[in-house]
C-alpha positions, 0 to 999 in steps of 0.5 A: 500500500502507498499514498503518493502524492504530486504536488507542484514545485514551480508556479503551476503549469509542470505537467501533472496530469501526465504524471499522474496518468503515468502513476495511475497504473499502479493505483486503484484511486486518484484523489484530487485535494484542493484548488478549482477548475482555475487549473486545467490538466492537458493529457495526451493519451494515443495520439487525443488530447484532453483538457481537465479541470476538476477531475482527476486525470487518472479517469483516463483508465479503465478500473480506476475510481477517482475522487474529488476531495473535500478540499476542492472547489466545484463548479457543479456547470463545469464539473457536469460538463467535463463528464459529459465531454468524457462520456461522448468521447468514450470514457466513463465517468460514471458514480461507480467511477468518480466521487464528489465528497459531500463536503465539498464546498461549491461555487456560486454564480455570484463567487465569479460575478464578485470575481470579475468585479473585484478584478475589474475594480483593480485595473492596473493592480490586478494579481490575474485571477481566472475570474472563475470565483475560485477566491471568493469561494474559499472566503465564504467556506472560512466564513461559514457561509458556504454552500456544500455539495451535500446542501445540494440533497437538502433543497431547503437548506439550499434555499435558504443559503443561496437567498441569504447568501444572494441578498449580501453579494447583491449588496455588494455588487450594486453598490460598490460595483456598480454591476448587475444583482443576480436573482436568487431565485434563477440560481436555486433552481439551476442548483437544484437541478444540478443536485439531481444530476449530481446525486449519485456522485455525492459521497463520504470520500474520506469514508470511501478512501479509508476503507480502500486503504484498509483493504491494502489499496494504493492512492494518488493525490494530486493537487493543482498549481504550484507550491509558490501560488501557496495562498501561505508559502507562496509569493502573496498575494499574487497566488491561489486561495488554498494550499498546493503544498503536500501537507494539504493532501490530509485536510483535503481528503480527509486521509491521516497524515501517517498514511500518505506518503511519499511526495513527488514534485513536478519541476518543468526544465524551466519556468513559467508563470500565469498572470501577475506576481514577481518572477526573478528568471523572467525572459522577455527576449528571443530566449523567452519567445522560444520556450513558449513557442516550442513549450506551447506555453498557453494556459489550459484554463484561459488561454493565456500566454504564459511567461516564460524564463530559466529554470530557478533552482531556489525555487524548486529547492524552496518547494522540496523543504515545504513539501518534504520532496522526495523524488523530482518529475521533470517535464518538457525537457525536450523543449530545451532542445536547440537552444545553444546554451541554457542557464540555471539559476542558482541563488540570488543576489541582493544590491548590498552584494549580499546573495540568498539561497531562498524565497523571500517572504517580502515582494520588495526584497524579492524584487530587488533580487538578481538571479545567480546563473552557472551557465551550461552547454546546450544539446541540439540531439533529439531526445523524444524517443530517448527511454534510459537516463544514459541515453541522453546527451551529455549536455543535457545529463549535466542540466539534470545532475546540476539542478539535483545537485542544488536542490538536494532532491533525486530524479524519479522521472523525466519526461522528453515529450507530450506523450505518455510514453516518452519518458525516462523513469527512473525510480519506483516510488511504490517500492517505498 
């Protein structure tokens, strides 16, 4: 029995959903433990591409069950659609296979209109939020005023959440805002017919994961962004509303933390990040311009360019003392190929001269920092159908060797390509 664990090391965006379509094979559940449908997963399975939001990738193969943990904020529109999409394209996504937990909260057509207006209001200091209510979700969940999955079997304790709920957000859209009120009536009667369709999905997930464990079965849990989106280790406040960090996979679930275990984190062979925020490898040259060319670096969510630099091992090394990584993931190393030399940064360098070899907490002092780059031989072989470590290009085994070496974690896997078979494994994570 393991509980494995992914998590982003980065700022979201490394390629989980393929990593975990990969270790779904040796799991009977994959367990999806926080944020909302603000992450996409893209997966290439036999030559088709898929887009999730909300459910797991591993719903992708056949015999599996797959849960969306209390942790997670549902969009019930978007999360019926994906099934529906599922089901016309021939997988099944049906209540034997996937599972919402009853405490799930839920978000509200007034979480987005809030959303959009609060990011509006902003303009020019905006942080880019997906506009997707995701935020103002998890504050009505804090201030005990949110509406559970489990409220959709109840339909006058919906009523009454979403007329109370409804009357406050209205204030606060009209007469701040300046926007639109929404009708509480309208949207108890489309939450209400999402329950009936949603009924048989609603469950007890940490009931139905301790009883898997019980009877010797492995999970996978996965988690959406990165760590450094963190809403408390993260380069606040330009970051997410909950925890991508490991430790958020017990509370997310409802899985005990003696059970879980051990953590991967996902490292992309260099950086991105979506919307605003400080991001010291940034790349605004022809350098930049490549790796989203040949990354296709577009959000899976929005569709938005991704920005794009080195590779920043303080980051990475920052995410594995958090988590307690024990095995890296790197991604997309293949689109590195090409480029004459590559840069790793190593440390940062403060204007008095004096350098540091973690995150900041302050976004001024973070500013302030220069990265520290060791230099390194390019590779111009093409390495996608490369299967063993030792097959690759010198040059491109001395990249991999310098970032374990800085960030004192080891390969488990390294990924030369979209497909699921272009990759390198390197270490059974379920030996463990």
């Amino acid at each position: 029995m393991a509980c494995v664990i992914v998590v982003g090391s980065q700022w979201g965006d490394e390629g989980k959903g393929k990593v975990v379509d990969l270790l779904t094979e040796r799991v009977q559940g994959i367990v999806r433990f926080q944020g909302g449908n603000n992450a996409g997963h893209t997966l290439v399975v036999g030559g088709e591409k898929f887009i999730l939001h909300l459910i797991p990738s591993g719903v992708l193969h056949p015999g599996k069950k797959c849960f969306v943990g209390n942790g997670v904020v549902v969009d019930p529109e978007v999360f019926l659609g994906e099934m529906d999409r599922l089901t016309a394209r021939g997988v099944e996504a049906g209540p034997g296979k996937l599972r919402l937990s009853e405490r799930a909260h839920l978000i509200m057509p007034y979480h987005k209109a809030l959303d959009l207006a609060r990011e509006k209001a902003k303009g020019g200091a905006a942080i880019g939020t997906t506009g997707r209510g995701i935020g103002p979700c998890y504050e009505d969940k804090v201030s005990r005023v949110g509406v559970r999955a489990v409220d959709l079997l109840e339909p006058e304790i919906l009523q009454a959440k979403i007329e109370a709920n409804v009357a406050e957000k209205n204030f606060w859209l009209t007469q701040y805002y300046k926007e639109e009120p929404l009708d509480a009536g309208a949207i108890y009667q489309q939450y209400l017919a999402f329950g009936q369709r949603l009924a048989p999905y609603i469950t007890d997930v940490a009931l139905e994961l301790d009883e898997m464990l019980e009877a010797g079965q492995s999970l996978l849990f996965e988690g959406a962004q990165g760590t450094h989106l963190d809403i408390d280790h993260g380069t606040y406040p330009f970051v997410t509303s909950s925890n991508p960090v490991a430790g958020s996979a017990c509370c997310g679930s409802g899985v005990g933390v003696t059970k879980l275990g051990p953590v991967l984190g996902l490292v992309k062979a260099y950086t991105t990040r979506v919307g605003g925020g400080p991001f010291p490898t940034e790349l605004e040259d022809e350098n930049g311009k490549w790796l989203r060319d040949q990354g296709a670096e577009y959000g899976s969510t929005t569709g938005r360019p991704r920005r794009c630099g080195w590779l920043d091992a303080v980051v990475v090394k920052h995410s594995v003392r958090l988590s307690g990584i024990e095995g890296l993931c790197l991604t997309k190393l293949d689109v590195l190929t090409g480029l004459k030399k590559l840069r790793l940064c190593v440390g940062y360098r403060l204007p008095d001269g004096s350098t540091m070899h973690s995150v900041p907490a302050s976004l001024a002092k973070l500013a302030q920092c220069q990265p520290i780059y060791e230099d390194l031989e390019g590779w111009q072989e093409d390495i996608t159908s490369v299967r063993r470590y030792q097959d690759l290009p010198a040059a491109c085994r001395t990249y991999l060797e310098r970032l374990v070496q800085v960030v004192g974690a080891p390969l488990a896997m390294v990924s030369v390509g979209a497909d699921r078979e272009a990759t390198i494994m390197m270490k059974d994570v379920f030996a463990q």
